[in-house]
C-alpha positions as a Python dict, from the first residue, in 0.01 Angstrom:
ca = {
    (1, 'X'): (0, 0, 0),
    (2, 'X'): (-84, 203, -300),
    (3, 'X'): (165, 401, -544),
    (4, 'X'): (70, 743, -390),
    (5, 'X'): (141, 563, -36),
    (6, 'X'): (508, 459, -107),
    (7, 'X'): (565, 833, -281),
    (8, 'X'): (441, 984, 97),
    (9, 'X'): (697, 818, 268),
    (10, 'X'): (992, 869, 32),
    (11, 'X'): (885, 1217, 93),
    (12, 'X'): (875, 1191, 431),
    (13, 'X'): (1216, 1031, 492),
    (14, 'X'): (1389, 1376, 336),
    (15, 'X'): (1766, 1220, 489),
    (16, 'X'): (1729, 918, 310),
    (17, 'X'): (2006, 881, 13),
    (18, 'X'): (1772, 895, -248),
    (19, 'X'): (1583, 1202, -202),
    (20, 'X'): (1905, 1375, -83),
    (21, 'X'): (2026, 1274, -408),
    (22, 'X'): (1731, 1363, -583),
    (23, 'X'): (1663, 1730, -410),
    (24, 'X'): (2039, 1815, -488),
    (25, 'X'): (2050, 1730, -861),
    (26, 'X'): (1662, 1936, -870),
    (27, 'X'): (1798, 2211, -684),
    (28, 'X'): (2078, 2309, -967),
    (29, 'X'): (1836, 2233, -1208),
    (30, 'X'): (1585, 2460, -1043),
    (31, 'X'): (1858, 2744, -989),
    (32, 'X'): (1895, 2772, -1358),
    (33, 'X'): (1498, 2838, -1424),
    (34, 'X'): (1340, 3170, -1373),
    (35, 'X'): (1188, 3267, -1035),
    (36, 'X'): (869, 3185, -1153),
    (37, 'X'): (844, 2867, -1463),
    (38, 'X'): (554, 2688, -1587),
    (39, 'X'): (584, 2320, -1516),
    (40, 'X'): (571, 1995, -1739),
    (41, 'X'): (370, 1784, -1468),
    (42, 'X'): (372, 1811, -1064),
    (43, 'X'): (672, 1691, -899),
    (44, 'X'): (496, 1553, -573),
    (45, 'X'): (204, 1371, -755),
    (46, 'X'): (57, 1236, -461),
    (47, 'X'): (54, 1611, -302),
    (48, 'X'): (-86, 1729, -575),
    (49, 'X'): (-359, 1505, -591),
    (50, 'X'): (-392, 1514, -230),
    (51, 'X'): (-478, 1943, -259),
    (52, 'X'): (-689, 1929, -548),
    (53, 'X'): (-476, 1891, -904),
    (54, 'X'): (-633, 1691, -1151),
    (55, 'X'): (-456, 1553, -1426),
    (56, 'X'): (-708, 1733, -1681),
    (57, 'X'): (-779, 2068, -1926),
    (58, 'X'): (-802, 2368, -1723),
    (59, 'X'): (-532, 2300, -1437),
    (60, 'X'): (-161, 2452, -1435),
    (61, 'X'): (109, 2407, -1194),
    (62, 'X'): (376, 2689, -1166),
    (63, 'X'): (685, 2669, -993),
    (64, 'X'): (766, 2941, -734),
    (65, 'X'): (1144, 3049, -569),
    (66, 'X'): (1138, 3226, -283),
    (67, 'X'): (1456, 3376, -67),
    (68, 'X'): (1544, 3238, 204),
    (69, 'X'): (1530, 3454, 543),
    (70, 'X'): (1372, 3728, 718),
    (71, 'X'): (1276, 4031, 491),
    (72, 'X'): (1487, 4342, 479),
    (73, 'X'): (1354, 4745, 525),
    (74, 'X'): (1381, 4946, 221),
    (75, 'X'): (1603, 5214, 329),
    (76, 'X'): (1834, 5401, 110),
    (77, 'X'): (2214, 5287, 143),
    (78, 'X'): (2079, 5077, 430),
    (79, 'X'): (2019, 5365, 733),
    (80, 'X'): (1753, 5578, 913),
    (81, 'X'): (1842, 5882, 976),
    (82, 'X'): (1641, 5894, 1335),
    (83, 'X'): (1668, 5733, 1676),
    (84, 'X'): (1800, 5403, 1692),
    (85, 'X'): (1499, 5255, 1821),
    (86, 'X'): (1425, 5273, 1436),
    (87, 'X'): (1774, 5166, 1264),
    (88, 'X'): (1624, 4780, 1223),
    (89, 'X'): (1725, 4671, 872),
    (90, 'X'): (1708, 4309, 865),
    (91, 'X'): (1537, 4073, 1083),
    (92, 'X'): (1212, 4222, 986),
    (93, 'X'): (961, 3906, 1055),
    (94, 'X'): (703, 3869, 770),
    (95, 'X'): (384, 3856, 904),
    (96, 'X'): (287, 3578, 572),
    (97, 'X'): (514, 3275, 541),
    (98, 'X'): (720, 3223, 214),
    (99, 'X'): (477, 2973, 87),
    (100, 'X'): (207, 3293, 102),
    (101, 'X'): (484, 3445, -99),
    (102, 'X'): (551, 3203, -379),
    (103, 'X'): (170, 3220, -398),
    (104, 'X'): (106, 3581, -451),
    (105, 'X'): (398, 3554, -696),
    (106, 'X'): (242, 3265, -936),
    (107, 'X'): (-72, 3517, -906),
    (108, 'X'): (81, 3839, -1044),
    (109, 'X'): (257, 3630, -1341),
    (110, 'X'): (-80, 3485, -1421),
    (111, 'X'): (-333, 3706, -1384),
    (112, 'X'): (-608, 3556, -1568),
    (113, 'X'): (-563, 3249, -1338),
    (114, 'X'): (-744, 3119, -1012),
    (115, 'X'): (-480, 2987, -736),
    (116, 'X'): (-593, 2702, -574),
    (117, 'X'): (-342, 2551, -354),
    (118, 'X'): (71, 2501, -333),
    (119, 'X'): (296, 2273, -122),
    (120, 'X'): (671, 2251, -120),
    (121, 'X'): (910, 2082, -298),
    (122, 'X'): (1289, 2149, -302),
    (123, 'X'): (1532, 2426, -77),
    (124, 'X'): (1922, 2537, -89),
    (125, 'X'): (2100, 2751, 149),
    (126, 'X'): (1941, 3064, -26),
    (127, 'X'): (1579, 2964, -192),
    (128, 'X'): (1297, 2778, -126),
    (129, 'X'): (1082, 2657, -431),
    (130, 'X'): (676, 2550, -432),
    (131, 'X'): (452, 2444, -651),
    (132, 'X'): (169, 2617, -697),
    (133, 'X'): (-204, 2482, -840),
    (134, 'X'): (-352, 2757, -1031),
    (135, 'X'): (-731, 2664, -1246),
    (136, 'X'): (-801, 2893, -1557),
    (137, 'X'): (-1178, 2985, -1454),
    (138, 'X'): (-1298, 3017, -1800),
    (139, 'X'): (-1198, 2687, -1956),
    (140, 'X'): (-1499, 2484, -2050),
    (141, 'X'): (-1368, 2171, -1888),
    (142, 'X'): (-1368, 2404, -1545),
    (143, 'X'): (-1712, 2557, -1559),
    (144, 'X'): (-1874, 2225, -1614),
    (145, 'X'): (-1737, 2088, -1327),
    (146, 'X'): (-1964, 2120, -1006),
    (147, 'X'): (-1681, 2023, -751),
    (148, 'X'): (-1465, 2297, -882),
    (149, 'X'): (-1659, 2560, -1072),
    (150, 'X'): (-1693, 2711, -730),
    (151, 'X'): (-1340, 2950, -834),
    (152, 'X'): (-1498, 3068, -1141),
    (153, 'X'): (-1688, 3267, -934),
    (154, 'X'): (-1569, 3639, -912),
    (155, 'X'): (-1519, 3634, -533),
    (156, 'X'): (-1216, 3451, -614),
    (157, 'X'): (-1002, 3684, -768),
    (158, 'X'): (-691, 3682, -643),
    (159, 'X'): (-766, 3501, -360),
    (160, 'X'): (-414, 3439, -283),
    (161, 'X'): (-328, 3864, -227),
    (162, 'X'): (-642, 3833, 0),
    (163, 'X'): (-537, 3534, 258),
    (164, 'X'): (-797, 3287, 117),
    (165, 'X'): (-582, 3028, 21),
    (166, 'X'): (-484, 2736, 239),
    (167, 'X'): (-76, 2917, 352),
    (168, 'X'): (-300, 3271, 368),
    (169, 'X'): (-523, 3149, 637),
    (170, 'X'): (-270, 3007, 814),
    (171, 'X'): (-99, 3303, 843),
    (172, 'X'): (-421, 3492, 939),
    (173, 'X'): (-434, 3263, 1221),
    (174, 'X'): (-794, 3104, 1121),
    (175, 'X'): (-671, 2735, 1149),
    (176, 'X'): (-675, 2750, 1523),
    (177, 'X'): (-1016, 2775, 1697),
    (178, 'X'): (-1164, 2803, 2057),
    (179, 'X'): (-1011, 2953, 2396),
    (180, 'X'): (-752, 3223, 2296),
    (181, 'X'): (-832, 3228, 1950),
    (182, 'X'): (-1188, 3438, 1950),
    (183, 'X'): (-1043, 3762, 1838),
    (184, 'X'): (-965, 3651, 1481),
    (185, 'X'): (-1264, 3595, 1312),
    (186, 'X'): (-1352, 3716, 1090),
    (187, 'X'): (-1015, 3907, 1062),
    (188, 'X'): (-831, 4072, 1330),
    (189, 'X'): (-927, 4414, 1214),
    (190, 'X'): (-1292, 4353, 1193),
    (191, 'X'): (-1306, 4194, 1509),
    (192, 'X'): (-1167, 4527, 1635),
    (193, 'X'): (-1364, 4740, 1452),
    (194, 'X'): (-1701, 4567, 1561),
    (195, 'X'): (-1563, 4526, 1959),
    (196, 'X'): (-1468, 4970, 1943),
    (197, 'X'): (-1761, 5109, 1716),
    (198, 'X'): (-1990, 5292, 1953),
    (199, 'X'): (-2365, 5198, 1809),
    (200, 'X'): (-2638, 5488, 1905),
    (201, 'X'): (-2977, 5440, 1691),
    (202, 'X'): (-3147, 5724, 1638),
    (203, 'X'): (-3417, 5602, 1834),
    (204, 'X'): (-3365, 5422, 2133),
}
């Protein structure tokens, strides 16, 4: 087995006494960094490597916390003045997962920068962290690259706000395919549009 092979299944075996170990002491390290940090090198190599990272000019990885939990309502002092049918607060279901989150995050702190992929790496009681792959699409070292130049392209912008990403598409249900599955491509709401839009040519 190779190095990256023996990092995949310390990974995997999260209750082993090492990586306890490990995620604890990263965890109050981690709870002592801003919500969103610039990172040294990739803590998961091998996943890293595995979506994309190179080791090269041009690539960042950020480091994303998220909160734990179902999201709440804004509602002043916490009530609705209306029926109760309406009072819900809490256990308001995202419809995008937390990794989505940590994503769109990384994207508003660097703007100028192309998200490319994420994957997770440490959570407490309250917070979940990721680390996200973001490409700066007008480094040299990028452009000249044919298998990745492809995000330099202005279609990418912010792909992460838009569901492009790996977590986004997920979430927009596009990793599933066949019987069940027909009405979400290519989005829910142009699926609906196309299936109720009466069509009358003007000549027919």
């Amino acid at each position: 087995m190779g190095a990256y092979k023996y990092l995949q299944e310390l990974w995997r075996k999260k209750q082993s006494d090492t990586l306890r170990f490990l995620l604890r002491i990263r965890a109050w390290e981690y709870r002592r960094l801003p919500r969103v940090h610039r990172c040294p090198r990739s803590t998961r190599t091998d996943k890293a490597h595995a979506l994309g990272y190179k080791r090269k000019q041009g690539y960042v990885i950020f480091r994303s916390r998220v909160r734990r939990g179902d999201r709440k309502r804004k509602a002043r002092k916490g009530q609705i003045y209306g029926k109760p049918k309406h009072h819900g607060i809490i256990k308001q279901k995202s419809s995008r997962s937390l990794r989505c989150l940590a994503e769109q995050r990384v994207g508003k702190v660097a703007p100028n920068l192309r998200v490319l992929n994420s994957y997770w790496v440490n959570q407490d009681s309250v917070y979940k962290w990721y680390e996200v792959i973001a490409i700066d699409p007008f480094h040299n070292a990028i452009r000249n690259d044919p298998r990745v130049n492809w995000i330099a392209l202005g279609t990418h912008k912010h792909r992460e706000l838009r569901g492009l990403t790996s977590a986004g598409k997920k979430s927009r249900g596009l990793t599933v395919k066949g019987r069940g599955h027909s009405k979400l491509r290519p989005s829910k709401r142009a699926n609906w549009k196309r299936r109720n839009t009466i069509l009358l040519p003007r000549y027919r």
